[in-house]
N, C-alpha and C positions, 0 to 999 in steps of 0.2 A: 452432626458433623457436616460441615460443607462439603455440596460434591464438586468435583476438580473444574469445571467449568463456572462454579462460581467463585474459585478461587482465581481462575484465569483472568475474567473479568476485573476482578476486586485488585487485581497484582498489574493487570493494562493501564487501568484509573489511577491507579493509586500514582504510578512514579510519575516525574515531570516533562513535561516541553521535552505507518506505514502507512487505495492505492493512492504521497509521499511530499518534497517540497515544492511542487510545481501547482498544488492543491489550490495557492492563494490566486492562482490566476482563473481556476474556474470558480470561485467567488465571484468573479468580477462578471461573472454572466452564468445565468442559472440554467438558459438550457445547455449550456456545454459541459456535457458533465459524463466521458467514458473518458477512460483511458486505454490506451492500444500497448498492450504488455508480449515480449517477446522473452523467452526463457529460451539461453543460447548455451551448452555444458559443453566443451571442448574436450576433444581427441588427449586422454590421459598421458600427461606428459610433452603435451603442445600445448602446455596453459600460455610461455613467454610468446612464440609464435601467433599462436592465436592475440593478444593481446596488442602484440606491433601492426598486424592483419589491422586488425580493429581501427585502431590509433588512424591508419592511414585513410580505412576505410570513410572515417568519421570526417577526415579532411577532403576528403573526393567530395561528401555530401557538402558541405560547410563552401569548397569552391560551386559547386552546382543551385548553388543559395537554396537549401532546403530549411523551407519557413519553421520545419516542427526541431527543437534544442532538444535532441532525445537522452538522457539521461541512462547513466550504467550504476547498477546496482550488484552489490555480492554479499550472500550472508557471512555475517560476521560472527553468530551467537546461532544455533540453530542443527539441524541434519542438512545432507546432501549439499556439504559449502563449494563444493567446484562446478556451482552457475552460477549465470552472468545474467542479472535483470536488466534487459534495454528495454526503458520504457518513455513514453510521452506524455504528457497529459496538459491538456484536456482538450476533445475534442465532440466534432457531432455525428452521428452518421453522414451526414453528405458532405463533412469534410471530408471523412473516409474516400468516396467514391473523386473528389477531388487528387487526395494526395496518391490513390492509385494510378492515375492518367500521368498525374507529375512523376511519379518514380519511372513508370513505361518510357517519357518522354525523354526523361534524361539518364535511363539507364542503369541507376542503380542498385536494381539488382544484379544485372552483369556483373556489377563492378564486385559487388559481394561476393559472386561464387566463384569469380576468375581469382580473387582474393584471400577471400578468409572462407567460405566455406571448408577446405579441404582441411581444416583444422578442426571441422566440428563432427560430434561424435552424434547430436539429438538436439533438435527445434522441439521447443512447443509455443504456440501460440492463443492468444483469449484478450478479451477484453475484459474491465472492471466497470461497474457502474457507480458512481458518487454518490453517494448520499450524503449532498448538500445541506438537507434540511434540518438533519438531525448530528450533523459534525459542528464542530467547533474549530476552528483552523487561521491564523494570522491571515492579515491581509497582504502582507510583506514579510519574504522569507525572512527571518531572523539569524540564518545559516543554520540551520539544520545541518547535521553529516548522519544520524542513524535515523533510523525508521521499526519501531518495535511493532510487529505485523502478529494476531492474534487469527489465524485462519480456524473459522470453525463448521463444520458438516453438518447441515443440518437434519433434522429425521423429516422425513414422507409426510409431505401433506402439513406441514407445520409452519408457510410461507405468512397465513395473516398472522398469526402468532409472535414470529417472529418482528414482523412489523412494528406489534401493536405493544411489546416489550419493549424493542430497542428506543423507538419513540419515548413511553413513559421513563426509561431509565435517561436519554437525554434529558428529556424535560428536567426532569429533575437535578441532573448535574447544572445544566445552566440557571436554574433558577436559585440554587445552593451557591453558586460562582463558582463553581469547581473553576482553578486556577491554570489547566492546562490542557494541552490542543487535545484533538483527537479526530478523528476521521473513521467512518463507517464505508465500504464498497462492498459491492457483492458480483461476484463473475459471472460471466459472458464466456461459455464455452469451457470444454474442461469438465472435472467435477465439481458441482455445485458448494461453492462454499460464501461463509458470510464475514467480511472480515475488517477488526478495530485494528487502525494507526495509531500509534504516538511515536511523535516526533522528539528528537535531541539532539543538541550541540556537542555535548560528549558522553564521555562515560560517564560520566558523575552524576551527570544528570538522571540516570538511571535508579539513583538510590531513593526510592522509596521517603513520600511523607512522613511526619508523627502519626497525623492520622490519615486512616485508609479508606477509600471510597465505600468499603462499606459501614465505617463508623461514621464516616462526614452525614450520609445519606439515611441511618438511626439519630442523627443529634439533629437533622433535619426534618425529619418527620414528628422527630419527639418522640418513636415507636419501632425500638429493635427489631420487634415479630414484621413487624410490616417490611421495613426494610430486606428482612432475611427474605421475606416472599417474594418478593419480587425479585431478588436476584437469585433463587432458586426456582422462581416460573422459569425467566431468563434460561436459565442453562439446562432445565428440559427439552429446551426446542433442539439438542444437538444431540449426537453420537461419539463427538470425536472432534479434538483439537488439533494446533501443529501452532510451536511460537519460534517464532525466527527474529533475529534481528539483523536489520540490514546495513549495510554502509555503505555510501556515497562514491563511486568513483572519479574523482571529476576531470583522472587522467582519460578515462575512456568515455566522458560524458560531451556533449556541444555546448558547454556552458556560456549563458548570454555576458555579452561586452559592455 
């Protein structure tokens, strides 16, 4: 019997077209490849409050010509649905130390706390690392609106491993033409987790192939047993899962003109 991490896997691949849709732009250059993640839960029952906060807040930055289109995110499918993902992507370290001098310079963090802070109940902050090499991802957003995020923990000491799996199991989705996106990051800060995107236009999109990444990748090999092995190496390397699906806000997002 498969164990539940490799059922997680085999149910991420499987359905069609999460760190989300701004992904095609670090394509377009390989060393940019973090993304700057803010996890923002609002004061219970200041959700609309906070949200107008937000709204305006967004417009303060957008007149201060803030280069980074940050993106707002909320689970839609998942636990703990009353947070808000603002996130950017993609960036480098020394953008980093750039967009800090710009925020100082023009103030907006002032403008956040004299604003919308007093609606928020807990910040957390981290960054994601991309893994460009071994994702699959358009080059031009197709509209995405959800993002099905497979967060997984991994066990102690099991970093090349995990490597040296997720590699083989791309490889082999791409050279089989698995037909739809996907995306690998792993955090910066926080607890350690390693984590598969797929993207969709809607719900429907959601429903599940005829056949499932792990029959595509048995009819690929020509070899059940092998197949299963490797996607039960694969889900040794964890402890512990979490699947969320996300949905696009694009009233609270800076979306590009």
């Amino acid at each position: 019997m498969k164990t539940l991490f490799v059922k997680i896997i085999i149910i991420v691949l499987s359905v069609s077209l999460l760190s989300f849709s701004d992904l095609s732009i670090a394509a377009e250059k390989a060393s940019t490849s973090l993304a700057d993640v803010w996890v923002v839960v609002p004061q219970r029952g200041k959700e609309a409050e906070f949200e107008k906060a937000l709204k305006q807040h967004i417009q303060y930055r957008a007149k201060q010509g803030d280069v980074r289109k940050w993106k707002t995110y909320v689970p839609s499918i998942g636990d703990n649905l009353n947070r808000y993902i603002i996130r950017y992507c993609c960036v480098t370290w020394s953008d980093v130390d750039e967009y800090v001098a710009w925020s100082k310079k023009k103030k907006t963090g002032d403008h956040w706390n004299n604003n919308v802070d007093q609606y928020v109940a807990s910040y957390s902050r981290y960054f994601s690392r991309i893994d460009q090499e071994n994702g699959s991802w358009p080059e031009q957003d197709p509209g995405f609106k959800y993002f099905a995020v497979s967060s997984m923990q991994p066990r102690m000491g099991q970093g090349m491993a995990i490597g040296k799996s997720k590699k083989l199991i791309s490889d082999y989705a791409k050279a089989m033409k698995w037909p739809f996106a996907w995306s690998w990051s792993s955090s910066i800060g926080g607890k350690s987790s390693i984590s598969l995107v797929v993207p969709y236009k809607n719900y429907a999109g959601m429903t599940p192939p005829e056949k499932s990444f792990s029959q595509a990748l048995a009819a690929h090999l020509g070899d059940p047993k092998k197949s299963a092995q490797i996607l039960k190496d694969w889900s040794s390397n964890f402890k512990s899962s979490t699947y969320t699906v996300y949905a696009l806000r694009e009233d609270l997002s800076m979306m590009k003109k």
